[in-house]
C-alpha positions in Angstrom: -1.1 -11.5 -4.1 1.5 -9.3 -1.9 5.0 -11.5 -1.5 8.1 -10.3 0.2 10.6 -8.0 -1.7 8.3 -7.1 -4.0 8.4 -3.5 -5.3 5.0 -1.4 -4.9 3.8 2.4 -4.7 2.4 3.9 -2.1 0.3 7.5 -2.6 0.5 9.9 0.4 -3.2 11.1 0.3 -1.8 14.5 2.1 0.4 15.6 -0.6 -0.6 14.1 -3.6 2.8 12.3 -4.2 4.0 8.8 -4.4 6.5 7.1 -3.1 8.5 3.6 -4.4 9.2 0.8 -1.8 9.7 -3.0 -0.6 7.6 -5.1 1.0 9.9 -6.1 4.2 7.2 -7.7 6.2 3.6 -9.8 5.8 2.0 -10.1 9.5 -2.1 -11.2 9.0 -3.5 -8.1 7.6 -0.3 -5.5 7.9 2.2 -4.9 5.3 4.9 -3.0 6.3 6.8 -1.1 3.4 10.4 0.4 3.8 10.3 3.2 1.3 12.8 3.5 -1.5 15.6 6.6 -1.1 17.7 6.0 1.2 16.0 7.2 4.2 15.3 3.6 5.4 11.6 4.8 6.6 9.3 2.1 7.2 5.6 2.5 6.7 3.1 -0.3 8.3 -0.1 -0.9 6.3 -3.0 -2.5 7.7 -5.6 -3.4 5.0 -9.3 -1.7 5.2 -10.9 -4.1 2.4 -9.6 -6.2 0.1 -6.7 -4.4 -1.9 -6.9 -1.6 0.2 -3.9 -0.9 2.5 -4.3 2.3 4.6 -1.5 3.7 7.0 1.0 6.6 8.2 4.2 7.6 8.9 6.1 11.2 9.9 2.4 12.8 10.3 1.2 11.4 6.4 -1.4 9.3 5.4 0.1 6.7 2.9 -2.5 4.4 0.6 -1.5 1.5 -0.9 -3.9 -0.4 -3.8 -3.2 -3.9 -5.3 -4.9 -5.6 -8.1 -8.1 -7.1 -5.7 -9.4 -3.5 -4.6 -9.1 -2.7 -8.6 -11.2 -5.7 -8.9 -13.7 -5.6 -6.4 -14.1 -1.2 -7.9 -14.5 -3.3 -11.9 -17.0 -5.5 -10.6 -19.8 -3.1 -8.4 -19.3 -1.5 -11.3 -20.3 -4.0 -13.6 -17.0 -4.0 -15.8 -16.6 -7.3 -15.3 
C-alpha cells in the first residue's frame, strides 16, 4: 500500500538508471513522486495494473513497481 511521504524508486526505462523520491501526492490512480536531489522535479504516475505505475518527465519514461505487481508476476507464475 502507497502512503504519503514514503520513500520509493523509480527506474527510467530510457537510461537504465534509478532515481530515489517521495510520494507528495495520492489522487485515484496517480502518484505523483518529487525526486530526491535537489532538483525538486515532480514525476506523476498513473498506474497501468496493479503495482505498476508508468509515467514521464523531461522527455524520460520513469516506472515505478510496488509489492502487488511483484505479486500478481509470483502468482501467474505459480510461485505462490
Amino acid at each position: 500500500m502507497l502512503a504519503l511521504d514514503q520513500k520509493v524508486t523509480l527506474s527510467c526505462t530510457d537510461t537504465g538508471k534509478d532515481a530515489a523520491g517521495t510520494i507528495v501526492r495520492i489522487v485515484g490512480s496517480r502518484v505523483d513522486v518529487m525526486l530526491d536531489g535537489g532538483g525538486n522535479l515532480l514525476v506523476s504516475l498513473n498506474m497501468q495494473k496493479p503495482g505498476l505505475y508508468v509515467g514521464s518527465q523531461s522527455g524520460l519514461e520513469f516506472v515505478m513497481r510496488t509489492l502487488a505487481e511483484f505479486r500478481c508476476r509470483a502468482r501467474v507464475a505459480g510461485v505462490i
